[in-house]
Residue, then its C-alpha position, 0 to 999 in steps of 0.5 A: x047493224x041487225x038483220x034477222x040471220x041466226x048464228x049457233x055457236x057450240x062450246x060457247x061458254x069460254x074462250x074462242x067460243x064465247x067471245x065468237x058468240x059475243x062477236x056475232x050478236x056484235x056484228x048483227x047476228x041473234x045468236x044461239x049458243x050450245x054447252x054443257x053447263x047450264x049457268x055458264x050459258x046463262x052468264x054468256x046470254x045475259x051479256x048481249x040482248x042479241x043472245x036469243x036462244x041457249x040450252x045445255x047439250x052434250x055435243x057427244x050425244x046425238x039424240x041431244x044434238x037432235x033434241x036442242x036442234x028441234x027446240x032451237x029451230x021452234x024457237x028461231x025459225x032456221x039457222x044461217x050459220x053455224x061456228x062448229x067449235x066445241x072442242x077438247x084436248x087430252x093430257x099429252x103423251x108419247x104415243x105408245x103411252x096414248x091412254x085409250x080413254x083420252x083417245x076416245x074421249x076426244x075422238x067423242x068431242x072433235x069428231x062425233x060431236x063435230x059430226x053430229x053437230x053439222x050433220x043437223x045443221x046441214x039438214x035443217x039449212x037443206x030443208x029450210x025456205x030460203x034454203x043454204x046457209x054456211x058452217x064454220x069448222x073450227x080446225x087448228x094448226x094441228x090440221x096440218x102439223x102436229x105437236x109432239x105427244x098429241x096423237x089424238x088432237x092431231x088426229x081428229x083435227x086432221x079428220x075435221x079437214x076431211x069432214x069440212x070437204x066433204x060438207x062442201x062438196x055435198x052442200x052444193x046442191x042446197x046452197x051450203x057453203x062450208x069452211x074451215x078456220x085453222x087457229x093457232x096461238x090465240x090468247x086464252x086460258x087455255x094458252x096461258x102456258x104458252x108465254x112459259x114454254x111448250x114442248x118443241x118437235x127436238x124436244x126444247x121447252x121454248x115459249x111460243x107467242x100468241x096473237x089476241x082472241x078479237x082477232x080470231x072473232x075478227x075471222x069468224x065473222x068475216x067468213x060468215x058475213x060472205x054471200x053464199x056464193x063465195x067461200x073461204x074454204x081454209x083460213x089460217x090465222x096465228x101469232x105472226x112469229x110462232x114456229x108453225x111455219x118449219x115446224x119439225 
């Protein structure tokens, strides 16, 4: 299936992001994609034909997010749906031992950058004819329970949980619907470790299944194919046996 919808996926040049920007061109969407690294985007572009617009932009700077968002709209006309993903972690630890540095870098990338990122989105759907459109928060599991020694990851994806209401109250009035989708275990890179052993709430290292990256794909997709007048508000999808549910 094709249809003119534009979908913009940040962070889309590894795991989740790249394979949901893949996912959506699959599914019909032209995509844009937004990261860092110019030959990372160039690799994921020429892997669909559906991929139509890419420029690097450091989410953390808001003039950047201004200036891709100028040039992408030149370039597509408007935005339909945005999966808000970029996203970082920090080195883990106690959180008296919690490095400033790595607090702020992270606050820099899942909040500010998260802001800025939907706040642009947010007003070029107000403003676009035909108005509206959806955004898609990437949270995690993290929104709700933390893992041990990971005060600033927990603490920005429970912040996205707030910023994700707040769009969708505001949204209302211009046909913005806002949701948020809560990942926890999906096979990538980054979760690789998992199979080996993690660090447990009474302070076991046990390993913690994980579930496959399509199917992740598979939510984001499903909750941006829905009419603007229905929302899933909050999705959690997880490796069905990880201990999320009783951590503690």
């Amino acid at each position: 299936m094709s249809h003119d919808k534009i979908a913009l996926v940040t962070g889309a040049t590894s795991g989740i992001g790249r394979a949901t920007a893949l996912g959506l061109a699959d599914a019909g969407y032209r995509v844009a994609i937004l990261g860092r690294r110019q030959k990372e985007l160039e690799a994921v572009a020429a892997q669909h034909e559906r991929i139509v617009f890419q420029a690097p932009c450091d989410v953390t700077d808001a003039n950047a997010v201004k200036n891709y968002f100028e040039a992408m709209l030149a370039a597509l006309g408007r935005i339909d749906v945005l999966f808000n993903n970029a996203g970082r972690s920090a080195p883990g630890a106690n959180f008296g031992d919690v490095d400033v540095e790595d607090w702020n870098a992270v606050v820099n990338v899942n909040l500010n950058g998260a802001f800025y990122v939907a706040h642009a989105a947010f007003r070029a759907m107000r403003d676009q004819a035909p108005q509206g459109g959806r955004i898609i928060n990437n949270g995690s599991i993290s929104a709700h329970v933390p893992r041990p020694h990971s005060a600033a990851y927990a603490a920005t994806k429970h912040a996205i949980t707030g910023l994700t209401r707040a769009i969708s109250l505001d949204g209302r009035p211009y046909s913005i619907a806002c949701g948020q989708l809560d990942i926890g275990n999906v096979a990538t890179d980054m979760t690789a470790a998992m199979t080996q052993g993690v660090l447990q709430a009474d302070g076991r290292l046990a390993p913690e299944p994980t579930f496959a990256l399509r199917h992740a794909v598979k939510a984001v997709v499903t909750m941006a194919d829905l009419p603007l007048d229905t929302n899933i508000q909050f999705m959690t999808i997880m490796a069905t046996d990880m201990p999320y549910i009783g951590r503690g």
